[in-house]
C-alpha positions as CSV (number, residue, x, y, z in Angstrom):
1,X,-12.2,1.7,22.4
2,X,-12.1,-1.6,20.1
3,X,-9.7,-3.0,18.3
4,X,-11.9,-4.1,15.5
5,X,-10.8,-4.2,12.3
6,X,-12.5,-2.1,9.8
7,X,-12.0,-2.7,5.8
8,X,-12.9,0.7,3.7
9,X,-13.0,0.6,0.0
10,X,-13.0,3.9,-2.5
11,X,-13.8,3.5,-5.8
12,X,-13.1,5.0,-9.1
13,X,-13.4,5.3,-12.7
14,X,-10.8,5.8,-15.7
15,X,-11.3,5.3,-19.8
16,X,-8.6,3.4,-21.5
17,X,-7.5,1.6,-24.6
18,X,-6.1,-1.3,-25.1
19,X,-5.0,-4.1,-27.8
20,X,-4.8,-8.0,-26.7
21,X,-1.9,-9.3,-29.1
22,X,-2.2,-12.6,-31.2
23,X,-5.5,-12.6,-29.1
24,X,-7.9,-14.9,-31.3
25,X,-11.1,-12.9,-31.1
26,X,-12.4,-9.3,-31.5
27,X,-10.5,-8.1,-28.6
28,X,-7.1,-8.2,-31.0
29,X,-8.2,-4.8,-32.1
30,X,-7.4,-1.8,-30.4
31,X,-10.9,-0.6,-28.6
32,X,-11.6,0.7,-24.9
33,X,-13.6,0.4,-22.0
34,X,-14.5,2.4,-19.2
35,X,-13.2,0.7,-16.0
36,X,-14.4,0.8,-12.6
37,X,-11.5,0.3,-9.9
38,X,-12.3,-0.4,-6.4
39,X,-9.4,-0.4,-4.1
40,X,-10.4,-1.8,-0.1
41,X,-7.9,-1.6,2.8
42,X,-7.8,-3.1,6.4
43,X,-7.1,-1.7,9.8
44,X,-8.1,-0.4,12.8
45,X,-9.8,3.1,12.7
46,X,-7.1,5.7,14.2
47,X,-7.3,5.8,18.5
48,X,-5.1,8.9,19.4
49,X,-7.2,11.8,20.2
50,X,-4.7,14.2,19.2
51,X,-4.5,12.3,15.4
52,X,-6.4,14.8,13.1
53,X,-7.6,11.5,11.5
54,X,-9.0,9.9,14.7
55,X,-11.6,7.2,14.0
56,X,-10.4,6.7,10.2
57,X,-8.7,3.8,9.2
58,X,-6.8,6.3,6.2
59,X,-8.3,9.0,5.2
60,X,-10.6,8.9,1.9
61,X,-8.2,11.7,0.6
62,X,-5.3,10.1,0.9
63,X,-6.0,6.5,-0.7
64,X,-7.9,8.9,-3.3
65,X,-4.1,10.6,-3.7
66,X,-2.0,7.3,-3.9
67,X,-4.4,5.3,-6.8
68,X,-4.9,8.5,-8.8
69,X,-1.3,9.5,-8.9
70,X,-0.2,5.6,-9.7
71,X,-2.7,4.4,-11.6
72,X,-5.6,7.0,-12.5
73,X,-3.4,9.6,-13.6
74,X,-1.3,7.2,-15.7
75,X,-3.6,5.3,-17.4
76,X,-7.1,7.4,-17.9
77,X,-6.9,7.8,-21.8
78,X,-4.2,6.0,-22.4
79,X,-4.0,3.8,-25.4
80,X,-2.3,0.4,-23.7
81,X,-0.2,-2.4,-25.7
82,X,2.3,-5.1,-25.3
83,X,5.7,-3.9,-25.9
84,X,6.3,-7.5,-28.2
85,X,3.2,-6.6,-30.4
86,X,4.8,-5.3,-33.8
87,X,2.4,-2.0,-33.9
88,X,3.7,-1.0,-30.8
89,X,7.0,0.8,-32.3
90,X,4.6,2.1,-35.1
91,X,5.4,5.5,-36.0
92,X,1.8,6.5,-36.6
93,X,0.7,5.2,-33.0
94,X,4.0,6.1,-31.0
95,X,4.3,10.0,-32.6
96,X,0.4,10.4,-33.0
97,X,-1.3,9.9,-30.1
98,X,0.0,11.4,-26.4
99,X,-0.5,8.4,-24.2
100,X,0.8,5.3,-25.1
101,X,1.7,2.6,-22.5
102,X,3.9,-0.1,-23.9
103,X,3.9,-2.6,-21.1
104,X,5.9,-6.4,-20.7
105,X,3.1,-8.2,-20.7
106,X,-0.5,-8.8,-21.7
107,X,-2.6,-6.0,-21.0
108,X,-5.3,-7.8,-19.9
109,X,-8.0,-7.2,-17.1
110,X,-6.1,-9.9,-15.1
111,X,-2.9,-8.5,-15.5
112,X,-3.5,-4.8,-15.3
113,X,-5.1,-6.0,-11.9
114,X,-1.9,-7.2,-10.7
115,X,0.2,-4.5,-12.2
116,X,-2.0,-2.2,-10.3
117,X,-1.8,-4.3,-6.9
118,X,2.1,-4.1,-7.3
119,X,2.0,-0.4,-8.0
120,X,0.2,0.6,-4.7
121,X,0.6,-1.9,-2.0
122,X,3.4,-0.7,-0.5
123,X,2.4,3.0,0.2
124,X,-0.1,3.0,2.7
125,X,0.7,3.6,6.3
126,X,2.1,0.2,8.3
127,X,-1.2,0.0,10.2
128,X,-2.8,-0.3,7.0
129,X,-3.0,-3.2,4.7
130,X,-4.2,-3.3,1.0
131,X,-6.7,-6.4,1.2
132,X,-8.5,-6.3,-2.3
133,X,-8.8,-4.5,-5.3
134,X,-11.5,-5.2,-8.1
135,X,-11.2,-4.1,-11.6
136,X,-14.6,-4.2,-13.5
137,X,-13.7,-3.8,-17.6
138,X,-17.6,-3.9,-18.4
139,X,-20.4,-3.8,-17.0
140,X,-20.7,-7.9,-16.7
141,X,-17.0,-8.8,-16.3
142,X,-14.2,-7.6,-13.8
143,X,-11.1,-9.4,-12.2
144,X,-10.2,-9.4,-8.1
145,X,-7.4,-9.9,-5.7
146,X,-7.1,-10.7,-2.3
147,X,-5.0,-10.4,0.1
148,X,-5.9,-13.8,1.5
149,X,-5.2,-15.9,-1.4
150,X,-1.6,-15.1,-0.9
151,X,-0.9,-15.7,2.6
């Protein structure tokens, strides 16, 4: 059997909020977007015969289980904010609304990306490595990393 290296990528979709503070355009306001997350990992599809995921590099269920429970289920619906931004200790947004993320930083498409990268590249199996993810905010615009830009 070969050793070829196969990269498989699932994709998914979450609604969120969000606020860019001291931004100097529109984007200062709180409004949302529907994002589009696709998540792509490298290895070698699964050899051992016995392996009830022989031929898969992971199984689609089980990268499907790690990005929903650490980044789907977390922030689909969520209204998102810097932590430094004054309104974010608001009592009207922290007691009114259900899901509010207060992060350290910027919650930017660029950031969020590599909060998300940080969140999930650890829990795949060892054979497995996290090569890219891509985070599309709109239709026209959407950030990416790569594996190999950090090696």
């Amino acid at each position: 059997m070969s050793t070829q290296k196969v990269r498989v990528t699932k994709k998914f979709t979450f609604d969120m909020a969000h606020a860019l503070y001291g931004y100097d355009g529109p984007c200062k306001n709180i409004h949302g977007h529907t994002y589009h997350l696709s998540v792509t990992l490298l290895g070698t599809p699964i050899k051992d015969g016995s392996d009830a995921k022989l031929g898969m590099v992971i199984d689609f269920g089980d990268l499907k289980k790690i990005v929903k429970e650490k980044i789907i289920n977390i922030y689909d619906h969520a209204l998102v904010l810097n932590e430094q931004a004054p309104y974010s200790k608001s009592e009207v947004i922290v007691h009114e609304f259900e899901k509010v993320i207060l992060l350290p930083f910027q919650p930017t498409c660029e950031l969020l990306l590599l909060h998300f990268v940080d969140s999930i590249k650890t829990l795949f199996p060892a054979h497995v490595q996290l090569l890219s993810i891509r985070l599309d905010e709109t239709p026209t615009s959407f950030a990416e990393w790569f594996l190999g830009d950090h090696l």
